[in-house]
N, C-alpha and C positions, 0 to 999 in steps of 0.2 A: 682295471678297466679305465681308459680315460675317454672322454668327450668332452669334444668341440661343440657348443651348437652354431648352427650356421644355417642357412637357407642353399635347399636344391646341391647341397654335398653327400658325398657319398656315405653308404654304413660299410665299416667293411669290420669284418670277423677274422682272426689271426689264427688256426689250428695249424698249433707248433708246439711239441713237447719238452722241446729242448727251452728252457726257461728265460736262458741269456739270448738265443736269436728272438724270443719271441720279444723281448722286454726290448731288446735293440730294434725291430719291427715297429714296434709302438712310438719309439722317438721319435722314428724316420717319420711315419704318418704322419706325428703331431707337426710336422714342420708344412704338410701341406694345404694349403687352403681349399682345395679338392675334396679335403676330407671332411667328415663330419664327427663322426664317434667310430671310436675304432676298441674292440674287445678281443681279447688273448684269451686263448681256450688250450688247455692243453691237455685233452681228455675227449673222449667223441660225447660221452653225454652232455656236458656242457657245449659241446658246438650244435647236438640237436637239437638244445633246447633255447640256443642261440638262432639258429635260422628256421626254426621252427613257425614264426610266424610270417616267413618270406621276405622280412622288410630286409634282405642282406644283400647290398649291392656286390660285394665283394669278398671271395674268402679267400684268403691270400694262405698258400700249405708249400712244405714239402714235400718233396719227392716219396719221404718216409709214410705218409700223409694220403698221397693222391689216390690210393683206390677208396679210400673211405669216402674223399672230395666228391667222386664220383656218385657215390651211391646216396652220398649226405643231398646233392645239390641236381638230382635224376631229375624229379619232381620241382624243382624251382627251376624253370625256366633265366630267372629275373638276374639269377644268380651267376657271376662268374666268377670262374676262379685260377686264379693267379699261383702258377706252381714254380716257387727258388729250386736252381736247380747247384748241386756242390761243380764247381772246375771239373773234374773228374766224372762225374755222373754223364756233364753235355758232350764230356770228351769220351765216351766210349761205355761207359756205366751203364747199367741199366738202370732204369728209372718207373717205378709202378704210376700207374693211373696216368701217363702221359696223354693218352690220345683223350681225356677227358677234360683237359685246363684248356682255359681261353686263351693264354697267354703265358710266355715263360720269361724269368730272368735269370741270373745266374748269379748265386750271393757274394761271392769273391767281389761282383764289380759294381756290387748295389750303391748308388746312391740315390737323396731327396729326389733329384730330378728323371733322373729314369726310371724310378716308380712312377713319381706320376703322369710322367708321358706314358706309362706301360697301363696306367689305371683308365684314364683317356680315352686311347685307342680301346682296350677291348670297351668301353660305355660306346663307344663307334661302331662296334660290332667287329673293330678291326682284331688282329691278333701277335701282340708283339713278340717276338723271338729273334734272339740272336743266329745269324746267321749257320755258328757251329750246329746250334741245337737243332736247327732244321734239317741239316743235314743228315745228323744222327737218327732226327725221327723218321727220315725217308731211309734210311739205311737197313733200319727194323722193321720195314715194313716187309721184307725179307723179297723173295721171289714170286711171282705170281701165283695165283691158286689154279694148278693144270684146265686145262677147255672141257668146260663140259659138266666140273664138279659144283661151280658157283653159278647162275646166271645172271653176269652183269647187267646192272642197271642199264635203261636206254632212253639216252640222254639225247636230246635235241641240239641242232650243230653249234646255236647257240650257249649250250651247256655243256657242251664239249670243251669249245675256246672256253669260256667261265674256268672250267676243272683246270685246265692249262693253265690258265695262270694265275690260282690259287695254287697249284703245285710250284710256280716261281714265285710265290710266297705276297703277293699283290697284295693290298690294301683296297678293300670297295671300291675307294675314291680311284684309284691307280686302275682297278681293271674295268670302272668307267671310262675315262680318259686314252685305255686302251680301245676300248670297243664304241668310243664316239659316241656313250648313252649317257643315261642321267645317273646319278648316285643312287637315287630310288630304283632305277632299273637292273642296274648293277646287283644292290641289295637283294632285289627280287629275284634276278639268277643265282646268284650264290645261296639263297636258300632252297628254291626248288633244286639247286644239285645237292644239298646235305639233304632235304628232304626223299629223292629218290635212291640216295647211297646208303641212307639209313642211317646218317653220320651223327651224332651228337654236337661236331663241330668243326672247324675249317681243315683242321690237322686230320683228324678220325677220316672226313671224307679224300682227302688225297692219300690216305695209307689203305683205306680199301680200294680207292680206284687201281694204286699200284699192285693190291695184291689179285685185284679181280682181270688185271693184266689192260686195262685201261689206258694207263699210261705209264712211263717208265720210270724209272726212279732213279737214271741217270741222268 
């Protein structure tokens, strides 16, 4: 475990089994001033009993990882989590717990600085992703759910556009700017649409709206 102290930085939690990504994770962090303390867990008991008390800004996992991520960080709100994804996984792989991370990177092309722009953005509520990755996660989101068997969510015209262009992968600030409103209002649409899609997060709700045939996933 190492810690920084610092004022208004983040905490982030590292659940990674693999010892040398996790020990090489921890470098990375220490080089940022973003951070505050950062803990290596490579076991779930130790990460429950790591965010156990909510103060975890950030749990940065693997793919290998991610449906525990989900189920560890259901109940924290506060909490986001940051899922490395292998070359190969963003390229075609399947990958568990995806629709449940705030954000993705891809470890081949990790460095200092695009973590903490990736760390950043999701504390902005934004959600970083390289552009393959999103594409992959629209890809899985397979073909709609036939008419009739789901009842889509019904979404007002202004959370329709909103759904649009979280499906072109917008940024708050970005589908403010689109829609000529304030960043609070922005914000406030794209919650009420994961709040009526039922979505956990920006990803989750454009992979239901695609599957509930909403919109399309080309």
């Amino acid at each position: 475990m190492t810690e920084n102290i610092a004022t208004d930085c983040l905490n982030v939690v590292i659940y990674v089994d693999n010892v040398v990504v996790g020990r090489g994770l921890e470098a990375v962090l220490d080089l940022l001033p973003s951070v505050g303390t950062v803990r290596h867990c490579t076991n779930r008991l130790s990460v429950e009993a790591a965010v156990a008390g909510g103060g975890v800004d950030v749990l940065v996992v693997t793919s290998a990882e991610g449906a525990a991520a989900s189920e560890l960080t259901a109940a924290l709100p506060r909490t986001k989590v940051l899922m490395l994804l292998d070359e190969l996984e963003a390229s075609g792989s399947s990958f568990g717990g995806a629709s449940a991370a705030d954000g993705f990177l891809i470890q081949q092309d990790l460095t200092a600085p695009d973590l903490g722009e990736a760390l950043s953005r999701m504390m902005l509520g934004e959600m970083p992703m390289p552009a393959r990755v999103g594409r992959e996660l629209l890809a899985r989101a397979g073909s709609p759910v036939p008419s009739g068997s789901v009842r889509p969510a019904v979404l007002t015209p202004r959370e329709n556009e909103t759904l649009a262009l979280l499906a072109e992968g917008l940024s708050n600030k970005q589908i403010a700017r689109r829609l000529s409103i304030s960043d609070h209002g922005a914000k406030r649409l794209v919650t009420s649409v994961m709040l009526k899609l039922g979505a956990p997060n920006r990803t989750a709700a454009v992979v239901i709206a695609i599957r509930q045939g909403m919109i399309s996933a080309a």
